[in-house]
N, C-alpha and C positions, 0 to 999 in steps of 0.2 A: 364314529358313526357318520353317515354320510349325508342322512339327512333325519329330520324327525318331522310326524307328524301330529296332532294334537287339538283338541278342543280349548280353546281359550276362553273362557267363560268369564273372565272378567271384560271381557269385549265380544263376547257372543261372537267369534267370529272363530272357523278352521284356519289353525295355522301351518304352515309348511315350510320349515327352514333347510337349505341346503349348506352343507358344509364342503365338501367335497365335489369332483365332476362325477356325474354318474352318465353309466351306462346303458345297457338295453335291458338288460336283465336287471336292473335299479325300479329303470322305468315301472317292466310290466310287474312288480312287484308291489312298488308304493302306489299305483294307480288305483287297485281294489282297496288300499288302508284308506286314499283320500274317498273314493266313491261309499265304501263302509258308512266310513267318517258322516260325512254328508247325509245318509238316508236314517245313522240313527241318532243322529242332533236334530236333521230337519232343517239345518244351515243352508244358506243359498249363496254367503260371502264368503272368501277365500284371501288371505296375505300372505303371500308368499316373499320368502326373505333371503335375499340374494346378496349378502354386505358381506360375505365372508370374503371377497374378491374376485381374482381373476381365477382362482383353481374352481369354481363352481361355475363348470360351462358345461357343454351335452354334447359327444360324440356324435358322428352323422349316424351311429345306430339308434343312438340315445333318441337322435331326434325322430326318427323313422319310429321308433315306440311310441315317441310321442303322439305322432300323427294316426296312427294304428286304434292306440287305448285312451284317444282324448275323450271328453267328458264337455262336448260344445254345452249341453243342454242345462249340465248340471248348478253351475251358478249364476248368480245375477251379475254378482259383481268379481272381478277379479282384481286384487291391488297387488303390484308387487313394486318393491323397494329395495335398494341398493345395487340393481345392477350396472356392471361394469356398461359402457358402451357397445363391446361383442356380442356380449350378451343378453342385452337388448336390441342389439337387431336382429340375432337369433330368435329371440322371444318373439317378436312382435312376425315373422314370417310363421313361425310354429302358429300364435294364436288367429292370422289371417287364414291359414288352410285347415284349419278347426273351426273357423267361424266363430270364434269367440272375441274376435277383437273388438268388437263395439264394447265389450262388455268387461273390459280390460286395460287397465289405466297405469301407467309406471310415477311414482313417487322418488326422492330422492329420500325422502326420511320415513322412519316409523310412524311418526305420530301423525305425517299430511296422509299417508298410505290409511289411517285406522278413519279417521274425520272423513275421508271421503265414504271408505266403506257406513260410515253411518247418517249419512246423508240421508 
């Protein structure tokens, strides 16, 4: 599987692990499970888990989906953890032209990623 999504409820928070690089068709796929997700939790924080390595990166379509189907409005907080270097500099241009980057923090571990979200 390439990626899963999920209500974590022992930390109240939406989780989003990537295994794999996805695509555009990945994309506009899991964008409706995370926005679902989101309207019938009532969730506003999001962690996203990027430690699988270097193979969880986003094609120039992948990223073009992203900027397309993003979700600026939808949380407060965004933490994500484990990314390679590429892949946060990727991240961090996807979430400035979505306008989420204020509201978007990179950790290196799980548990600094979960303490910030519950800030």
């Amino acid at each position: 599987m390439k990626y899963k999504v999920w209500h974590d409820k022992d930390n109240d928070v939406i989780r989003f692990s990537q295994n794999e690089s996805l695509n555009a068709d990945d994309i506009r796929e899991v964008t409706p499970q995370i926005e679902k997700l989101a309207r019938d939790t009532g969730l506003k924080h999001i962690i996203i888990d990027l430690s699988k390595g270097a193979t969880a990166t986003l094609d120039k379509g992948a990223r073009q989906a992203l900027k397309e189907f993003a979700m600026p409005d939808m949380f407060d907080k965004i933490a994500i953890f484990g990314a390679n270097p590429a892949m946060k500099m990727i991240a961090k241009v996807i979430f400035t032209i979505t306008r989420s980057s204020e509201s978007t923090n990179f950790f290196k571990t799980e548990d600094d990623a979960l303490a910030w979200l519950k800030e």
